[in-house]
C-alpha positions as CSV (number, residue, x, y, z in Angstrom):
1,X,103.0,3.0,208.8
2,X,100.3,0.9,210.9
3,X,102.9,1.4,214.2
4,X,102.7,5.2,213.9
5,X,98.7,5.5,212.5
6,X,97.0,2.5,213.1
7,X,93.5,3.7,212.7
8,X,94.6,4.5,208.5
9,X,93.4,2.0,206.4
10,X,97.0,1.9,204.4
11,X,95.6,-0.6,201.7
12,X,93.2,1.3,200.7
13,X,95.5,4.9,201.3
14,X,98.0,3.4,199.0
15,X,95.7,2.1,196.5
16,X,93.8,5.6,196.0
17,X,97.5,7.0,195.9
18,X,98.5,4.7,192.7
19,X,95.5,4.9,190.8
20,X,93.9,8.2,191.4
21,X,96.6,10.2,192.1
22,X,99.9,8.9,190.3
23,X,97.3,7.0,187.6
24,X,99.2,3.3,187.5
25,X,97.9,0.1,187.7
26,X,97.0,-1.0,191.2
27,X,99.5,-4.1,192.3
28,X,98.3,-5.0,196.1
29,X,101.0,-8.3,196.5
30,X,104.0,-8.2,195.8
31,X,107.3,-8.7,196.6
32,X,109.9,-7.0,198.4
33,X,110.4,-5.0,195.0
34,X,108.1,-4.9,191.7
35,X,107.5,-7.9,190.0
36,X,109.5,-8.1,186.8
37,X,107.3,-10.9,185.0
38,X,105.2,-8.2,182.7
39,X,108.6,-7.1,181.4
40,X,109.9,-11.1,180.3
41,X,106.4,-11.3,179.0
42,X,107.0,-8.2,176.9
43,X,110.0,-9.5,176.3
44,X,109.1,-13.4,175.0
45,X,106.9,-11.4,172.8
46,X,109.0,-8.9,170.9
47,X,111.8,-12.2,170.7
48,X,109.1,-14.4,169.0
49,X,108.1,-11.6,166.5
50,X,112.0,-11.5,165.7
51,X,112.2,-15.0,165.0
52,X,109.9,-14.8,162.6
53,X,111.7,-11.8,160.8
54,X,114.6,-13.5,161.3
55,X,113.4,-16.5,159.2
56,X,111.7,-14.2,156.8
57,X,115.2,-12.4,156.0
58,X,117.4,-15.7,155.3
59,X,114.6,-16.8,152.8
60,X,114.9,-13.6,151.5
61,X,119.0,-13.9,151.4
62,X,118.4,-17.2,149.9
63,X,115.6,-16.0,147.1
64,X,118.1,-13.1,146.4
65,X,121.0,-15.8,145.8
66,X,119.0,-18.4,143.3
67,X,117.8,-15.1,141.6
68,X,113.9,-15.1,142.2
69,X,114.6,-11.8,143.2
70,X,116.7,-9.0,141.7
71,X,118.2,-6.1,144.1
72,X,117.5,-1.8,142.7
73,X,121.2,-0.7,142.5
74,X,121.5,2.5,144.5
75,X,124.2,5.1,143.2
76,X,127.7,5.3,145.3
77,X,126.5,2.2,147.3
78,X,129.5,-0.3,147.6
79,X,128.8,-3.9,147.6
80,X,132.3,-5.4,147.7
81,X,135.4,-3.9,148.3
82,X,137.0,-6.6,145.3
83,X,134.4,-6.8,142.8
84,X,132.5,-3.7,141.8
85,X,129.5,-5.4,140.4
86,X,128.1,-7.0,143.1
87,X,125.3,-6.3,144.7
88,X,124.8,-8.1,147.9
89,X,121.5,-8.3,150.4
90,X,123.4,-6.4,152.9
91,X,120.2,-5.0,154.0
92,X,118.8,-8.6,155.0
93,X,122.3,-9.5,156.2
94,X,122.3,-6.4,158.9
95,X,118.8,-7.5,159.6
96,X,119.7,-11.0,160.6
97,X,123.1,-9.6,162.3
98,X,120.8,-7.0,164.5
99,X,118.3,-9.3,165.9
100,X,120.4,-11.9,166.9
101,X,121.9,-9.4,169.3
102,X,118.7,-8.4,170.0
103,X,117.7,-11.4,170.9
104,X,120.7,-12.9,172.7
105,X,119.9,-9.7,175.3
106,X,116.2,-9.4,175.1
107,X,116.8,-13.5,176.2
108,X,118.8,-13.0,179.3
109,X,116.4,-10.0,180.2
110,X,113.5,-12.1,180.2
111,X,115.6,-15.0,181.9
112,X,117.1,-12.7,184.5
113,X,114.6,-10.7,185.9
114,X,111.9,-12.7,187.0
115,X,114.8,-14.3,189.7
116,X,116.3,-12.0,193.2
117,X,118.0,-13.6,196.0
118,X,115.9,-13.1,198.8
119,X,113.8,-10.6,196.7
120,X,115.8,-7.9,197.0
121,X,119.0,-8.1,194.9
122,X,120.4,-5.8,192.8
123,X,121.3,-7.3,189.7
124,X,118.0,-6.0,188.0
125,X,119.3,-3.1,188.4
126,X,122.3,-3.6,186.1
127,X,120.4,-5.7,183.4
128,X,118.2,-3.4,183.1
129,X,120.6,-1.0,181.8
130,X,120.3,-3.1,178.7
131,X,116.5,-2.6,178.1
132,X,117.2,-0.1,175.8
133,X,119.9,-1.7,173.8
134,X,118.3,-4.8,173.1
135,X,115.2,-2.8,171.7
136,X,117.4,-0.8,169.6
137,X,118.8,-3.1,168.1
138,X,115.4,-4.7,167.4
139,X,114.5,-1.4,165.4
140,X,117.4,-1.1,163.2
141,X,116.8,-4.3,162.0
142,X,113.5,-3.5,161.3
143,X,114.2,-0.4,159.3
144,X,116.7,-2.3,157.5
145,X,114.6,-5.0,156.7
146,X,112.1,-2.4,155.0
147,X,114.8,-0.9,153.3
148,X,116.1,-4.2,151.6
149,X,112.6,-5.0,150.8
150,X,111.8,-1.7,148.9
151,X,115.1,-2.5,146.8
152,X,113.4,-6.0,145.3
153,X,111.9,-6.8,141.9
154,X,110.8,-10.6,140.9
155,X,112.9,-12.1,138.2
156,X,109.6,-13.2,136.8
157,X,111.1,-15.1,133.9
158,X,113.3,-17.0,136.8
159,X,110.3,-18.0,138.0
160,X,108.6,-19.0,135.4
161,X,112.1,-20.9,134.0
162,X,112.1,-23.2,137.7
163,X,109.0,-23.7,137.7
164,X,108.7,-25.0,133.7
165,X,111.8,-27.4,134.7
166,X,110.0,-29.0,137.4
167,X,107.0,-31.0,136.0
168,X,107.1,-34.4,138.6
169,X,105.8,-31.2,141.5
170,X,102.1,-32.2,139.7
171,X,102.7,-35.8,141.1
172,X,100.8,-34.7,144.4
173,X,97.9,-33.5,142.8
174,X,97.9,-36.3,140.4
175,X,98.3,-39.0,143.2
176,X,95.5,-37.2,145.0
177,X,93.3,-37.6,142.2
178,X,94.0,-41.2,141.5
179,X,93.1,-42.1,145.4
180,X,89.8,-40.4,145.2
181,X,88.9,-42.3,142.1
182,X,89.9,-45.3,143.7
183,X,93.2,-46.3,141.5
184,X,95.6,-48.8,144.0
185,X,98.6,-47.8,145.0
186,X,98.4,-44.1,143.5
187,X,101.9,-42.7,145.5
188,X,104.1,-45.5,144.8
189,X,103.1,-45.4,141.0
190,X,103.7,-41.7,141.1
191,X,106.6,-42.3,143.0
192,X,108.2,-44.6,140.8
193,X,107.5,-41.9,137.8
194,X,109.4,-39.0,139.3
195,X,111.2,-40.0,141.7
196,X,114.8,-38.8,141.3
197,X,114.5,-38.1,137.6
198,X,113.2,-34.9,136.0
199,X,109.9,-35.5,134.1
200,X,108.4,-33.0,131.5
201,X,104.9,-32.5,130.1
202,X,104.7,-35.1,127.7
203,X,105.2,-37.4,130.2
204,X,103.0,-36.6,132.6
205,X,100.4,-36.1,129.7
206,X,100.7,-39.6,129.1
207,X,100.4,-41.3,132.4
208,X,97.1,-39.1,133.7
209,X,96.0,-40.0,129.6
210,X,96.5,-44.0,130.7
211,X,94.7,-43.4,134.0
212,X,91.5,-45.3,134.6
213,X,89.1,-42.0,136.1
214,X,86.6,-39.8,134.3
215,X,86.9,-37.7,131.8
216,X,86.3,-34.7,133.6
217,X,89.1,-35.3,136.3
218,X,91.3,-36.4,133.8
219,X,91.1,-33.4,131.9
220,X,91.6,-31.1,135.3
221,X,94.7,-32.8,135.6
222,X,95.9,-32.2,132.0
223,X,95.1,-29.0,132.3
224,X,97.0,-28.4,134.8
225,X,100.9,-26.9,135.1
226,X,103.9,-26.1,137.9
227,X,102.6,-22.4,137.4
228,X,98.6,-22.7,138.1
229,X,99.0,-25.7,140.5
230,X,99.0,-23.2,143.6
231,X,95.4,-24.2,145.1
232,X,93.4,-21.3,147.1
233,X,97.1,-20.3,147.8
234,X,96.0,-16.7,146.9
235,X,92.8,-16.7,148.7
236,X,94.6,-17.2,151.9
237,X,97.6,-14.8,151.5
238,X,94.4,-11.9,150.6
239,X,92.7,-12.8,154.6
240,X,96.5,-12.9,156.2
């Protein structure tokens, strides 16, 4: 260009071409081909919000198999060729199946297209071929994810059952309680109380009743159970 029309200012030609008359983003340095660093961005992103779908599906596989949740049956749905009754998370399973592959390819994307030998190979050229594969995969397992998670119901009397079984979790509380008031050694005494061993009300009831605090803190603590000992737990899930 600047051996056949010197006079042209081409930076400024090419920039008015981009933005004003195609209406893209203006990239002045480059090299010898567009940058692909936007795109593993993109891609670091989209992995990173799988991840955390990913994790949120195998607690939801593992809820589903110690019974905190129940499954909606769904007429002519199949969920074992051997046993007729069951009904597995096979939503959450094809969730966790899908982004894996998505992001096994949505990882070499973002790995592979940053790097040209010599900027100017073509091997972008074939990766990129995948863009849309890894992404698709992505979606299904977000539409199935949904789907599994419209089929749920609490097993509230699970809950309730678990958590009525597991007294020594007010240990923490308790211990935290016995520091502020000054008692010595408030964990290990806790510690040797529950740990190991299941402990129920009554004796719990007992050892905050033998504590040397106030009145008032003592009877926070006897007042509280596995069920209401969840903080501002609520509070915070509302703002998420």
């Amino acid at each position: 260009h600047l051996a056949a029309y010197p006079e042209l200012d081409w930076e400024e030609f090419a920039r008015r071409f981009v933005t004003e008359d195609l209406g893209l983003d203006w990239n002045p340095y480059t090299i010898q081909i567009e940058p692909h660093d936007y795109m593993a961005e993109f891609f670091h992103a989209v992995m990173r919000a799988n991840t955390v779908l990913l994790d949120f599906c195998r607690d939801l596989w593992s809820y589903i198999a110690i019974g905190y949740f129940r499954q909606r049956t769904v007429a002519g749905e199949i969920g074992s060729s051997t046993m007729p009754h069951k009904v597995n998370p096979i939503d959450f399973e094809n969730a966790e199946g899908n982004l894996g592959v998505a992001n096994a390819l949505l990882d070499h994307l973002a790995a592979k297209l940053p790097v040209s030998r010599w900027q100017r190979d073509l091997t972008d050229s074939t990766v990129l071929r995948t863009l849309g594969v890894g992404l698709a995969h992505s979606l299904v397992a977000y539409q199935s994810c949904l789907k599994g998670i419209g089929k749920l119901e609490v097993d509230t009397a699970a809950l309730g059952a678990d958590l009525d079984a597991n007294w020594e979790v007010l240990a923490e509380p308790i211990q935290t309680v016995m520091r502020r008031h000054g008692i010595e050694q408030p964990y290990e005494q806790l510690k040797a109380l529950t740990r190991g061993q299941r402990v129920d009300r009554e004796t719990l009831r007992a050892f905050i009743a033998d504590l040397a605090i106030p009145e008032e803190a003592k009877r926070r603590l006897l007042a509280l159970t596995p069920a209401s000992y969840v903080g501002n737990a609520a509070d915070q899930a509302r703002r998420v």
